[in-house]
N, C-alpha and C positions, 0 to 999 in steps of 0.2 A: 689554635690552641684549644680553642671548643672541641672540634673536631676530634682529637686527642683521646679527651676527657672524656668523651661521649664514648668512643673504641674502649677505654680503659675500664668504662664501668657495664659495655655493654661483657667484656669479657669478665670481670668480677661473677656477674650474671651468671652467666654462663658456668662459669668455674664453681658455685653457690649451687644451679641445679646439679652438676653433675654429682657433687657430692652426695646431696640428700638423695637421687635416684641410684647412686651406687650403692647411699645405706640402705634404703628400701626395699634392696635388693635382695635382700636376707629373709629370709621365713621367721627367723629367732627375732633382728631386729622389729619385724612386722608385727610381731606378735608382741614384743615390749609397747609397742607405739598401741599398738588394740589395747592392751592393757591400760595404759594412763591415760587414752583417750577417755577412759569412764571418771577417772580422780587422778589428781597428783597421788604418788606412792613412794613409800622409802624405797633405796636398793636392795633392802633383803626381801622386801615385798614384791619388789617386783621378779626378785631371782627366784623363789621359792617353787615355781611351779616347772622351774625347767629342768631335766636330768642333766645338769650339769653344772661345777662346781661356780661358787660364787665370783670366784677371779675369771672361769670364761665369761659370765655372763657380763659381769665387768668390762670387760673387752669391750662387747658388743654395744653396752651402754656408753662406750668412750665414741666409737665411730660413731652412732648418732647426736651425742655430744659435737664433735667435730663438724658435723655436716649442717648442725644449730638445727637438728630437728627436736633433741632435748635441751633442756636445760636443767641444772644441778643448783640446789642452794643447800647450804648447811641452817640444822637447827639446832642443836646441841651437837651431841654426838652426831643425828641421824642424817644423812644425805637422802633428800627430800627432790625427788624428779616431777618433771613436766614440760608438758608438750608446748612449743615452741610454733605458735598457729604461724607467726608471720615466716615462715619457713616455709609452712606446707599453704600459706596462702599465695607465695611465690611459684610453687608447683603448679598450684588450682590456676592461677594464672595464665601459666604456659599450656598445659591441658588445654583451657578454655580458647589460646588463639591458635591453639593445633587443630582443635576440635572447628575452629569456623573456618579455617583456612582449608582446610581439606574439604570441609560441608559442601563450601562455595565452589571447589574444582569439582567435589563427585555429584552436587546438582548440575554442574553444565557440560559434564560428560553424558550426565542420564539424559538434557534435551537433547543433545549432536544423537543419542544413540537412539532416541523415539525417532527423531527427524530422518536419520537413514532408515528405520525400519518402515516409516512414514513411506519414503519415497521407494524403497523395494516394493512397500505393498500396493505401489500405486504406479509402479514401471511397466514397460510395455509388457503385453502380454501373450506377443507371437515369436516368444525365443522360444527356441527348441529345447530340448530336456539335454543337457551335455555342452551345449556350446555356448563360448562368450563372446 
């Protein structure tokens, strides 16, 4: 039953990065997330700089919405956005055991690749030029 529960949330996971790397996939969304990374911002603030109309940007504000890289609250009237760290500290996360996993194969690729250059530069020295 553990077992189960463990699959089920290692897939939630899963399902959580792809989201947010699908939203961040976007130049437009990237650039709303640069933007409220400095302050939280209403939606017309944060639409305002892009040539295009307020309902695309909208859109765009909905898939990182979805993906829980923002988050939306109302203050009056105004819809009041902000970045959603524990999303992108789920990212930072994965990055960081992508980043060691790979470290530790391409450090022990580079000893095996000294070690054979090691023992070329140290192999016999009466071959002939051409022949193995």
């Amino acid at each position: 039953m553990i077992e189960v529960e463990a699959r089920k949330e290692a897939a939630s996971r899963a399902a959580r990065l792809d989201a947010v790397f699908a939203a961040l996939a976007d130049p437009t969304r990237r650039a709303i997330i640069e933007r409220l990374s400095r302050s939280e911002a209403r939606v017309t603030d944060v639409a305002e700089p892009f040539a295009m109309s307020l309902n695309a940007v909208s859109k765009h504000i909905r898939v990182l919405e979805a993906s829980g890289v923002v988050e939306r609250r109302r203050k009056g009237r105004d819809h009041i956005l902000s970045i959603n760290t524990r999303s992108l500290n789920e990212v930072d996360g994965w990055i960081e055991r992508m980043r060691r996993y790979w470290g530790a194969r391409l450090d022990a690729m580079e000893r095996v690749l000294l070690e054979l250059e090691k023992d070329h530069k140290s192999g016999p020295k009466d071959r002939k030029h051409g022949s193995r």
